[in-house]
C-alpha positions, -999 to 999 in steps of 0.1 A, spaced: 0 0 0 33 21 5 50 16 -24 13 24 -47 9 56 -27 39 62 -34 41 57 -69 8 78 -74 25 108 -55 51 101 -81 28 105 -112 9 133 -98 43 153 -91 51 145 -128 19 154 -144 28 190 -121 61 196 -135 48 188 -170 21 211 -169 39 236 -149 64 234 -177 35 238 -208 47 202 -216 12 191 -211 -19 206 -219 -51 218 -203 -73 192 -195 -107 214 -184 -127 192 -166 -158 191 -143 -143 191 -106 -148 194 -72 -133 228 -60 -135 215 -25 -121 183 -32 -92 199 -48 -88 226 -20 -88 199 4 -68 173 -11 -39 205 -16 -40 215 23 -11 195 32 9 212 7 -1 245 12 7 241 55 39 225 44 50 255 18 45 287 49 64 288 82 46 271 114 39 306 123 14 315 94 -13 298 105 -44 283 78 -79 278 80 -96 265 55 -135 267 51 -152 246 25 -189 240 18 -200 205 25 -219 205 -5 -197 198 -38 -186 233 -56 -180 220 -94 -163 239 -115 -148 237 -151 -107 236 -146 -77 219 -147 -71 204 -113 -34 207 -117 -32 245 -127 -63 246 -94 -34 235 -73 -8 252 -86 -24 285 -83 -32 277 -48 3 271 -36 15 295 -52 -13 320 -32 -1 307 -2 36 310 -4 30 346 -17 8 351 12 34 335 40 60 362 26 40 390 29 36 375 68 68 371 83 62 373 117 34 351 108 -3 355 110 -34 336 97 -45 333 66 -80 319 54 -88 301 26 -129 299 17 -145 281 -9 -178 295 -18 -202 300 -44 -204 333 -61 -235 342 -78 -230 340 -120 -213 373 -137 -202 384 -101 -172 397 -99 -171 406 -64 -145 393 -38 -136 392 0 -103 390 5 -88 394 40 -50 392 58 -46 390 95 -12 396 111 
């Protein structure tokens, strides 16, 4: 059970780098923003210091959305590390999945230190 995790982490770290590197292309695909949010979390705590503190809120109802997963992800860490220099005496920073009413192009985008 290891040595499959393992390999899968493998392949998904791949399928990053060649995206990340235009290697591969877009796949848009129906997904689960929250799915995706949450399956990234460990990532995104491991890419800040232990002093920026994360709280993620996600709906418990499935948020689909038309995206590549990867590019999802990759945006999202790259959020966060942003974020964690901008705090370095650390602070908390929220992460929300919500749904946003069609054509709105309205935000709420907070930073505590």
């Amino acid at each position: 059970v290891a040595i499959r995790d393992a390999a899968r982490r493998g392949a998904g770290l791949t399928h990053k780098l060649l995206t990340f590197s235009r290697q591969r292309p877009v796949v848009l695909e129906p997904l689960d923003l929250s799915a995706v949010v949450a399956g990234a979390e460990h990532l995104m705590r491991g890419a800040v210091s232990e002093s920026v503190r994360i709280h993620v809120r996600r709906p418990a109802d499935p948020t689909m959305v038309l995206a590549d997963a990867t590019l999802v992800e990759q945006l999202l860490l790259n959020l966060v590390v942003n974020a964690g220099h901008a705090m370095p005496q650390g602070g908390e920073l929220s992460i929300t999945v919500d749904v946003a009413p069609a054509g709105s192009a309205s935000a709420d985008v907070t930073a505590e230190q």
